[in-house]
VOTORLO-185343 format. One record per atom (N, C-alpha, C, O, CB): residue number from 1; residue in three letters; chain; atom name; x, y, z. Coordinates in nm, 4 decimals, m for minus. Glycine has a CB too. Example, Ala and Ser with C-alpha at 12.3 -4.5 7.8 and 13.67 -1.06 7.14 Angstrom:
<sites>
 kemi fidren drenvo zado     east    north       up
    1    ALA      A    N   1.3190  m0.5690   0.7800
    1    ALA      A   CA   1.2300  m0.4500   0.7800
    1    ALA      A    C   1.3200  m0.3300   0.7800
    1    ALA      A    O   1.4236  m0.3319   0.8465
    1    ALA      A   CB   1.1308  m0.4473   0.9046
    2    SER      A    N   1.2850  m0.2250   0.7080
    2    SER      A   CA   1.3670  m0.1060   0.7140
    2    SER      A    C   1.2900   0.0030   0.7870
    2    SER      A    O   1.3409   0.1138   0.8039
    2    SER      A   CB   1.4084  m0.0598   0.5725
</sites>
This chain:
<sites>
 kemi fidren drenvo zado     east    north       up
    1    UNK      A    N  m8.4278   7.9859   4.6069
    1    UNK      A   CA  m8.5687   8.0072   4.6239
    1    UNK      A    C  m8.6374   7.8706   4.6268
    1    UNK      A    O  m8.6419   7.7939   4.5307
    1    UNK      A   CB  m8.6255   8.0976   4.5114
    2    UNK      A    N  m8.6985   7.8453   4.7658
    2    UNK      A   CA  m8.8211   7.7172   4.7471
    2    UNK      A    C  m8.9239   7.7258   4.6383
    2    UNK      A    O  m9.0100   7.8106   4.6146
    2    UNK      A   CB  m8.9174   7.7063   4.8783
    3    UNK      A    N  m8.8946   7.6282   4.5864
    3    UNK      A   CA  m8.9966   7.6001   4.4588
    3    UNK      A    C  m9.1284   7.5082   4.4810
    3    UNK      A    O  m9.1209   7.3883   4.5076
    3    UNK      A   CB  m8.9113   7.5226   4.3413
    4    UNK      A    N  m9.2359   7.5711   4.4685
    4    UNK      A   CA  m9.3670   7.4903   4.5025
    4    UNK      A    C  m9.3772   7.3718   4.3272
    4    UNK      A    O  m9.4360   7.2637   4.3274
    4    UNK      A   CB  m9.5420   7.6444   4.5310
    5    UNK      A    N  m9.3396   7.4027   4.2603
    5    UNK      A   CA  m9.3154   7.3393   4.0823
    5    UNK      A    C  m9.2708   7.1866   4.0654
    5    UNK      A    O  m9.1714   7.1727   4.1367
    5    UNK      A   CB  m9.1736   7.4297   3.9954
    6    UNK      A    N  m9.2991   7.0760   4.0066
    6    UNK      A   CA  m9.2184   6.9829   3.9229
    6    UNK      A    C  m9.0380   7.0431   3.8731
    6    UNK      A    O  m9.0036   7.1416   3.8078
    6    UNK      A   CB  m9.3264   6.9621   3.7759
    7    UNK      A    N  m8.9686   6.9496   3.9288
    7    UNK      A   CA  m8.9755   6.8675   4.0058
    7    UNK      A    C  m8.9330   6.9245   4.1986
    7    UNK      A    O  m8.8915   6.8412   4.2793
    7    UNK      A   CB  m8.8846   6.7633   3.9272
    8    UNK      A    N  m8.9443   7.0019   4.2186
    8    UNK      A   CA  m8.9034   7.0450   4.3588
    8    UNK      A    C  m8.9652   7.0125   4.4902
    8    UNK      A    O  m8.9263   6.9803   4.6025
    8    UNK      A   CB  m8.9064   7.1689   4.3597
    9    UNK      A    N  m9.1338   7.0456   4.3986
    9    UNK      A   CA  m9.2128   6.9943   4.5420
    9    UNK      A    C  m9.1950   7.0709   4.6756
    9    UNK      A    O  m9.2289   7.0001   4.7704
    9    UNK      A   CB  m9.1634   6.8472   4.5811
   10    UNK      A    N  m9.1605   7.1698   4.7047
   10    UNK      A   CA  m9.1029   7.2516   4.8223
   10    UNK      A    C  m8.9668   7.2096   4.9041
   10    UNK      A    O  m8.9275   7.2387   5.0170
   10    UNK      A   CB  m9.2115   7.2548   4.9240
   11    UNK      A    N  m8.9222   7.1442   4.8192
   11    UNK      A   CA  m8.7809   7.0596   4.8755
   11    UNK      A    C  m8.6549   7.1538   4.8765
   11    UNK      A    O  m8.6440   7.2515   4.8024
   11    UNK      A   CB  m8.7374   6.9201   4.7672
   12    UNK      A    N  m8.5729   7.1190   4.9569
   12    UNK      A   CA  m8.4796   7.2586   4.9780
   12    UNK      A    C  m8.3636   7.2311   4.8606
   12    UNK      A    O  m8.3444   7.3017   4.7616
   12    UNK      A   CB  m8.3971   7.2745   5.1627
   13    UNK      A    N  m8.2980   7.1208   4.8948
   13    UNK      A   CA  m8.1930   7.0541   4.7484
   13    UNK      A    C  m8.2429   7.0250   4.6553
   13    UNK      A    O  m8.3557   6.9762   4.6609
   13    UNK      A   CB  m8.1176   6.9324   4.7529
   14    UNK      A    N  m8.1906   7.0401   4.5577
   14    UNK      A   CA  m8.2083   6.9617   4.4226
   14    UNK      A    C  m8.0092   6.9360   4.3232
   14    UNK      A    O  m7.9094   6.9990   4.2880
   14    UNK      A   CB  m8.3511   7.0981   4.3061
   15    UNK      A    N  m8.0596   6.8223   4.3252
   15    UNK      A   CA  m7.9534   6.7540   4.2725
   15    UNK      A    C  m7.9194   6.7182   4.1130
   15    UNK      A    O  m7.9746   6.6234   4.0570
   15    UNK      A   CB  m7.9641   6.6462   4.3374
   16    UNK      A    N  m7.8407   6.7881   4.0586
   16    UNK      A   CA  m7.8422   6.8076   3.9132
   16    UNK      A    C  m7.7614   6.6484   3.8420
   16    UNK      A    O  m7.6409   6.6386   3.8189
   16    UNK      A   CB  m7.7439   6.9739   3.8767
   17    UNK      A    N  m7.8099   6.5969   3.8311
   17    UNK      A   CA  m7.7815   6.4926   3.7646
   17    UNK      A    C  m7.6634   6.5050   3.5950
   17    UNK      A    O  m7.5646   6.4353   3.5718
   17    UNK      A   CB  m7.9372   6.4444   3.7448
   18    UNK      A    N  m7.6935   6.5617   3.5495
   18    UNK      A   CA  m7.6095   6.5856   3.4231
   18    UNK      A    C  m7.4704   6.6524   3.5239
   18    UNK      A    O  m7.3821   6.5678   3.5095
   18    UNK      A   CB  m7.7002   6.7149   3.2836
   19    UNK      A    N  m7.4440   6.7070   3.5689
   19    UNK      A   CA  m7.3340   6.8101   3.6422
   19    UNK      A    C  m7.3116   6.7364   3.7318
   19    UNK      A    O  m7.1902   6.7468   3.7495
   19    UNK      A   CB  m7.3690   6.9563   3.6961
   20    UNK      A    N  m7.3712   6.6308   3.8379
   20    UNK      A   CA  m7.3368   6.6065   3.9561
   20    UNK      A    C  m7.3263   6.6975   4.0614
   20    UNK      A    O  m7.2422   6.6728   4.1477
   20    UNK      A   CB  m7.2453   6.5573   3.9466
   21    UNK      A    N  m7.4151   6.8275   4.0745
   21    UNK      A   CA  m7.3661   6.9227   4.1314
   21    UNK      A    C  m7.5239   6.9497   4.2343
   21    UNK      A    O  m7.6380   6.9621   4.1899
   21    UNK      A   CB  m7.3011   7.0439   4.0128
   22    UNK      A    N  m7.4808   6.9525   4.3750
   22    UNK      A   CA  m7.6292   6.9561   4.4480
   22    UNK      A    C  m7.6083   7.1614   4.5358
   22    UNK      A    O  m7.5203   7.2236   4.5952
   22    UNK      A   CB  m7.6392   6.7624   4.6199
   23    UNK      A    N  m7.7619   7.1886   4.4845
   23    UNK      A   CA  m7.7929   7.2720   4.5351
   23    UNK      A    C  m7.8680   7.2858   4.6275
   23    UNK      A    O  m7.9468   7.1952   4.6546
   23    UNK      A   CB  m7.8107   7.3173   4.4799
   24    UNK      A    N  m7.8629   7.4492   4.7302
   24    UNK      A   CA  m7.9600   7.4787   4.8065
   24    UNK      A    C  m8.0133   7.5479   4.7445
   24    UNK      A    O  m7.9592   7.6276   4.6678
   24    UNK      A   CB  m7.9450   7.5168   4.9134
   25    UNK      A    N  m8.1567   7.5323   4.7652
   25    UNK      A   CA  m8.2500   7.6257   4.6993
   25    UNK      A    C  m8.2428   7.7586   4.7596
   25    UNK      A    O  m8.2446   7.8702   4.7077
   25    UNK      A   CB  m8.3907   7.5769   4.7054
   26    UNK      A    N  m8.2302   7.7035   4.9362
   26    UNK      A   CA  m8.2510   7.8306   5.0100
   26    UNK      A    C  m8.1179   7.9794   4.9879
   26    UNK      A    O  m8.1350   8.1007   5.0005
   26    UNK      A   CB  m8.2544   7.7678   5.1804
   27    UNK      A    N  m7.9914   7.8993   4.9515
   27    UNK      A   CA  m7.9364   8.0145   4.9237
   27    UNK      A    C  m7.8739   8.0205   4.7575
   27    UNK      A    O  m7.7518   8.0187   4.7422
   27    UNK      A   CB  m7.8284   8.0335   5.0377
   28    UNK      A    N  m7.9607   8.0273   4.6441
   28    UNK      A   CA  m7.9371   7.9963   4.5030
   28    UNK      A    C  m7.8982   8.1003   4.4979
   28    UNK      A    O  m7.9074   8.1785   4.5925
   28    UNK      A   CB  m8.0311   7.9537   4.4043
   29    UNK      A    N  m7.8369   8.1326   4.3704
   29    UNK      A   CA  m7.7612   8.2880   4.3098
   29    UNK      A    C  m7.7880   8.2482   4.1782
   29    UNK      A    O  m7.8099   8.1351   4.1347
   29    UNK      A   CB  m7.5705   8.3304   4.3398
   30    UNK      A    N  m7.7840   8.3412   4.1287
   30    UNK      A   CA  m7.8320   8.3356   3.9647
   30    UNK      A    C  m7.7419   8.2270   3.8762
   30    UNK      A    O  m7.7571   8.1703   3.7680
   30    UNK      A   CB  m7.8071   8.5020   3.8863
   31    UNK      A    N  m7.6431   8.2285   3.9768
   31    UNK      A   CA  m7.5106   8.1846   3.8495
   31    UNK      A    C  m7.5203   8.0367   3.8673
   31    UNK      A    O  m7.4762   7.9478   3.7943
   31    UNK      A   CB  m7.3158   8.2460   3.8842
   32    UNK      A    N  m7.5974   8.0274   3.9967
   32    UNK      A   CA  m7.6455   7.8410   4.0048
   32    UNK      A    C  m7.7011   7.8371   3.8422
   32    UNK      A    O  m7.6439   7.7518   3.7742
   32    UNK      A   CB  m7.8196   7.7855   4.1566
   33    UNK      A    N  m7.7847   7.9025   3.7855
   33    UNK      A   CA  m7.9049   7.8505   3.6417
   33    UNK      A    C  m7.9915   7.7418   3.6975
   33    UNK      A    O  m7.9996   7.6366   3.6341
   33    UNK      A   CB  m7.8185   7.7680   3.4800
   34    UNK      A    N  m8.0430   7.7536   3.7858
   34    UNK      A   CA  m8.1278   7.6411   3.8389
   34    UNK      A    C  m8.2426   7.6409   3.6968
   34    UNK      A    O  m8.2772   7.5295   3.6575
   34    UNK      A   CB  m8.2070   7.6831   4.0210
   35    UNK      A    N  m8.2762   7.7152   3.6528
   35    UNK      A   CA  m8.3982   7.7056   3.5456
   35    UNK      A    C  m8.3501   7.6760   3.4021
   35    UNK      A    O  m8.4224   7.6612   3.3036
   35    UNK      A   CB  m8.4831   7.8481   3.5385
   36    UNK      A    N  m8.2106   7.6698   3.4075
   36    UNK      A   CA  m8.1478   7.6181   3.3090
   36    UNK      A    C  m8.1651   7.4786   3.2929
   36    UNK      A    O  m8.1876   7.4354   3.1799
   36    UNK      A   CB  m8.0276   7.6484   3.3180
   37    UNK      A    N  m8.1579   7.4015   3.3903
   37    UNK      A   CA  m8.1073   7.2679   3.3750
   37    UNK      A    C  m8.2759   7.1868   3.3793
   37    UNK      A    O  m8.3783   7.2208   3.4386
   37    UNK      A   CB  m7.9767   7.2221   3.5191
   38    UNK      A    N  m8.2434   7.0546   3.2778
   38    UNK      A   CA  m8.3438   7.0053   3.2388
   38    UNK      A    C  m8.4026   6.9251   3.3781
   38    UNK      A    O  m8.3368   6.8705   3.4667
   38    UNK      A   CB  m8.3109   6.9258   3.1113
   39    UNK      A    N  m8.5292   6.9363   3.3666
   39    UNK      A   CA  m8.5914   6.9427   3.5043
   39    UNK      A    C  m8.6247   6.7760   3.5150
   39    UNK      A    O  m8.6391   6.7168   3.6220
   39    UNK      A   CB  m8.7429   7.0593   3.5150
   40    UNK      A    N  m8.6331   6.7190   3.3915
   40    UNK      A   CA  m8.6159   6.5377   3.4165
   40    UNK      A    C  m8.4471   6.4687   3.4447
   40    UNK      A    O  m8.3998   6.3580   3.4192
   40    UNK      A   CB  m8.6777   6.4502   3.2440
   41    UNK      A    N  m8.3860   6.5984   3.5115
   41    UNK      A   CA  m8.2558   6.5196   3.5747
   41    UNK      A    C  m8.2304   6.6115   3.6648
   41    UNK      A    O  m8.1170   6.6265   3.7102
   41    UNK      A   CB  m8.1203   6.4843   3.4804
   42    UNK      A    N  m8.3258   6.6788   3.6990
   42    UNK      A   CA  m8.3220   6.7182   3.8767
   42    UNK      A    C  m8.3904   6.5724   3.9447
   42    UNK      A    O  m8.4612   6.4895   3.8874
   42    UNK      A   CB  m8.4496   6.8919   3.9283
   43    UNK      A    N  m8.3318   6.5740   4.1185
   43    UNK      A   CA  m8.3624   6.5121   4.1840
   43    UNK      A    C  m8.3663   6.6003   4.3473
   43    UNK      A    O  m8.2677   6.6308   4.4143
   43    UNK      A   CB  m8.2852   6.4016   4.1501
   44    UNK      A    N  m8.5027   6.6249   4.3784
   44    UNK      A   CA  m8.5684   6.6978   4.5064
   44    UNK      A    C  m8.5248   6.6507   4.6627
   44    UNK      A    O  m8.6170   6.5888   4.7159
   44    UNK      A   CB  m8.7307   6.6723   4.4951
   45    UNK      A    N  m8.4316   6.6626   4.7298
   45    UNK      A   CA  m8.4610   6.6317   4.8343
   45    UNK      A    C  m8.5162   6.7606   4.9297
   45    UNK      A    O  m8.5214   6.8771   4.8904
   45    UNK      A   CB  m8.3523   6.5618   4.8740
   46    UNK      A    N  m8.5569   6.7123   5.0661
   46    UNK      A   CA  m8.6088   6.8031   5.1987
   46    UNK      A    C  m8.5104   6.8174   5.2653
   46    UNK      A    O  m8.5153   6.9196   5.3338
   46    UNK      A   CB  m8.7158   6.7506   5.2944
   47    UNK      A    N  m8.4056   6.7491   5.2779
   47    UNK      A   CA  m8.2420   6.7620   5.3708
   47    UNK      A    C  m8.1367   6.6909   5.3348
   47    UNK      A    O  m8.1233   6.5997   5.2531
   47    UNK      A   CB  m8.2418   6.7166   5.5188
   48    UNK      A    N  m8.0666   6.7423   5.4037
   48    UNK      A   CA  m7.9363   6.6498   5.3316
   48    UNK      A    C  m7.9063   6.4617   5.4170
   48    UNK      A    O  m7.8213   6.3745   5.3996
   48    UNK      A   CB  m7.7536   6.7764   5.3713
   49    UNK      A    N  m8.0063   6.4725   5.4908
   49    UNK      A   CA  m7.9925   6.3289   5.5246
   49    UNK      A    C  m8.1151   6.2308   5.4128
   49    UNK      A    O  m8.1121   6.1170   5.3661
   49    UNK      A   CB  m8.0312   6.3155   5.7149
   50    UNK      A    N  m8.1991   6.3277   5.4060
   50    UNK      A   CA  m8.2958   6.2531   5.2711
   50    UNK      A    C  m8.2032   6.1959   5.1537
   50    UNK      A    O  m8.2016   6.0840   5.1024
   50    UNK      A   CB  m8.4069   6.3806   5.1855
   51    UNK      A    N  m8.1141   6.3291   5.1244
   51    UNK      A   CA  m8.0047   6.3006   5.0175
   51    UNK      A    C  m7.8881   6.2057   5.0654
   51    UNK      A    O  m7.7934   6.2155   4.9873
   51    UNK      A   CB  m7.9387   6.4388   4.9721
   52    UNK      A    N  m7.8674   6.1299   5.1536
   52    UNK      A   CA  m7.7280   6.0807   5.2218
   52    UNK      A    C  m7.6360   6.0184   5.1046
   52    UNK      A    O  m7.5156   6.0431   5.0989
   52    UNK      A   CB  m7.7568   5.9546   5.3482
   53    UNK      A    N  m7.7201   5.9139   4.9871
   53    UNK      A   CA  m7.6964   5.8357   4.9040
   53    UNK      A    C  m7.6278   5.9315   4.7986
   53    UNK      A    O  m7.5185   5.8886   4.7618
   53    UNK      A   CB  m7.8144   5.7581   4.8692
   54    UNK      A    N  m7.6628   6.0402   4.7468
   54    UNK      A   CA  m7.6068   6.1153   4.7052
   54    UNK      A    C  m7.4723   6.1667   4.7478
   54    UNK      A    O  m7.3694   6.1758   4.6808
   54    UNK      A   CB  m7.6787   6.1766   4.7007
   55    UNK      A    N  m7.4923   6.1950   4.8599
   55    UNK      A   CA  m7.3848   6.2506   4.9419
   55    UNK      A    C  m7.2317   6.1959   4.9595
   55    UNK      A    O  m7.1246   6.2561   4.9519
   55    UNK      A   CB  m7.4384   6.2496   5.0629
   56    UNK      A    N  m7.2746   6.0043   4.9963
   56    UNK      A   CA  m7.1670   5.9232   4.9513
   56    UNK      A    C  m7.1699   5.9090   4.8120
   56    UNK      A    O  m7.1162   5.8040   4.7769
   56    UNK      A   CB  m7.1664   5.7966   5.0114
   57    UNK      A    N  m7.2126   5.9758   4.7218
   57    UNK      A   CA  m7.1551   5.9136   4.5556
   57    UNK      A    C  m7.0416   5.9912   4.5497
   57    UNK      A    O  m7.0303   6.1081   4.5866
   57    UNK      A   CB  m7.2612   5.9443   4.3974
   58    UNK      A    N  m6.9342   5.8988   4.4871
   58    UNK      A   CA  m6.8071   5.9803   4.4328
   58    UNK      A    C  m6.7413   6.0631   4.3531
   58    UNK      A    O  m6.6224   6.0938   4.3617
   58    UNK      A   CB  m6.7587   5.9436   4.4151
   59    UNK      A    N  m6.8810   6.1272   4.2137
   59    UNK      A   CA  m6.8458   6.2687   4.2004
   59    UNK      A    C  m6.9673   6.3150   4.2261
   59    UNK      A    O  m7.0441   6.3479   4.1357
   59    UNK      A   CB  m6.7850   6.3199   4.0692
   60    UNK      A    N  m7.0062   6.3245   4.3917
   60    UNK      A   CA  m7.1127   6.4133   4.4032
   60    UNK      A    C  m7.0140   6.5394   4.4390
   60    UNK      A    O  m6.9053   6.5289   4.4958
   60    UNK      A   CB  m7.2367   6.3667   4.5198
   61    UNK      A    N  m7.0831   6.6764   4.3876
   61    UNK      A   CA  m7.0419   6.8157   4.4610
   61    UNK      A    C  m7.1149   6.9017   4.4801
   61    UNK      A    O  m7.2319   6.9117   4.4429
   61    UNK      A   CB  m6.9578   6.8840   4.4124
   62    UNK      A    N  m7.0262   7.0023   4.5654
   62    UNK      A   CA  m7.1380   7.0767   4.5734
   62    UNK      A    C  m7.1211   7.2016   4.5037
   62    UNK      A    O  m7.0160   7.2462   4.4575
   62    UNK      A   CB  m7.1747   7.0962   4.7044
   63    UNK      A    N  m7.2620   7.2649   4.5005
   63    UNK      A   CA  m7.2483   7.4011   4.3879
   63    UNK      A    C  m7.1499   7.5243   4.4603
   63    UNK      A    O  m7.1386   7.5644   4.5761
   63    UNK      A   CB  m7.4319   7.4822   4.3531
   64    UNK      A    N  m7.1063   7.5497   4.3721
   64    UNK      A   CA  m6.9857   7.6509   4.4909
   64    UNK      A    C  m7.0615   7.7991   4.5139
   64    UNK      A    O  m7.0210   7.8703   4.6058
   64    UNK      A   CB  m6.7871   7.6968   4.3970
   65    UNK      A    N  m7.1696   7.8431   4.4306
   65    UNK      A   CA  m7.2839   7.9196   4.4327
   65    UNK      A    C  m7.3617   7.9009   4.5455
   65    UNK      A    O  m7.3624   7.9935   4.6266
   65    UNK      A   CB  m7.3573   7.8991   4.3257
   66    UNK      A    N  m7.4293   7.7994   4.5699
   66    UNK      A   CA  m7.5157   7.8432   4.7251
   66    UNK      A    C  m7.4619   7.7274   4.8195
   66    UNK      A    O  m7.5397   7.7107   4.9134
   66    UNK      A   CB  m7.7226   7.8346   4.7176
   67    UNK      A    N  m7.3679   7.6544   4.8224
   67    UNK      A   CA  m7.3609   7.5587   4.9351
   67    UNK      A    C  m7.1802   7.6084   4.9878
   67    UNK      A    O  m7.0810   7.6429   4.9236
   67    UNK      A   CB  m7.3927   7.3611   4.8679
   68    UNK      A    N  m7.2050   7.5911   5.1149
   68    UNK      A   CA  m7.1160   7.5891   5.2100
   68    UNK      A    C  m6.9782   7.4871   5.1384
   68    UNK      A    O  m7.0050   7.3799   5.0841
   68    UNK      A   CB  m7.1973   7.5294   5.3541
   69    UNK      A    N  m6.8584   7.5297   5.1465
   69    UNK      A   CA  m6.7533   7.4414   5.1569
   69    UNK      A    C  m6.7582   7.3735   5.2960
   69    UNK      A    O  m6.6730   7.2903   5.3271
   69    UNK      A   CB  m6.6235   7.5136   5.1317
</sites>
């Protein structure tokens, strides 16, 4: 779900910093806990080229809940 809220901003990813684990908002499932995780170590992007830097980090992953293998 797009989040209009701190920290999301209407951004489609958000990138969990404690976990290393990046989500889509657009296809979340409960078992993501997106409202679980402390919201001063989310990081918002709009696409995944916004995120690229992320993308090359070496334990970035992805949530096996809403993102594509």
């Amino acid at each position: 779900m797009i989040r209009s809220t701190y920290p999301f901003f209407y951004k489609r990813y958000a990138y969990d910093n404690s976990t290393n684990l990046l989500h889509d908002l657009k296809n979340e499932t409960p078992a993501c806990n997106i409202d679980n995780i402390d919201k001063d170590l989310i990081e918002a992007y709009s696409s995944l080229n916004e995120g690229s830097l992320i993308l090359d980090h070496p334990v970035y992953k992805k949530c096996p809940h809403c993102m594509d293998e």
